[in-house]
C-alpha positions, -999 to 999 in steps of 0.1 A, spaced: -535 568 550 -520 545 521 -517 513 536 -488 487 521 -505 451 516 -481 423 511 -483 405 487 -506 373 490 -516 385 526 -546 364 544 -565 379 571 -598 367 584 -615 376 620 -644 360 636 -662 356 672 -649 324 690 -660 318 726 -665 352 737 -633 363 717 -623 384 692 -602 361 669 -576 373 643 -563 345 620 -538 349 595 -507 344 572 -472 354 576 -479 380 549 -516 391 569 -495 397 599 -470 416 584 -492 438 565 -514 441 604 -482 452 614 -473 475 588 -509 491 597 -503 496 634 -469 511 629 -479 535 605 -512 544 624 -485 550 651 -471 581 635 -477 615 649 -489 626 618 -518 599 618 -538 622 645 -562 618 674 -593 604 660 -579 583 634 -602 553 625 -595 523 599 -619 498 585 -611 464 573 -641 444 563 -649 416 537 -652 442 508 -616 455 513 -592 437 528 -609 407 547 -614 371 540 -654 362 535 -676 357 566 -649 375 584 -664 397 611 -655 439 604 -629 451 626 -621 486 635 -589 501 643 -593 538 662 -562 558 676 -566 577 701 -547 602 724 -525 590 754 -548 584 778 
């Protein structure tokens, strides 16, 4: 899946108080967006699993997060 990074985009995640926290710029979130709308698609399939960590899209010390679609359940 090509994914469409805005420019200048700022994403970092961490563990806060029991919680999965997602912090990030105007052009982070749009890019999150882009990401969930075109993992959306019917021709993304069942199964589907995305990886943003540190060495490809993530701020440093931010904690890996996985993005997995799955079937209607």
């Amino acid at each position: 899946m090509k994914i469409d990074w805005v420019d200048h985009f700022t994403i970092k995640t961490k563990f806060a108080r029991n919680e999965f926290v997602i912090q990030a710029n105007k052009e982070g979130l749009l890019s999150l967006a882009g990401i969930l709308k075109r993992m959306a698609e019917d021709d993304i399939g069942h199964g589907y699993v995305l990886h943003l960590d540190e060495s490809n899209s993530l701020e440093n010390e931010s904690v890996p997060l996985i993005l997995c679609k799955l079937n209607d359940i």
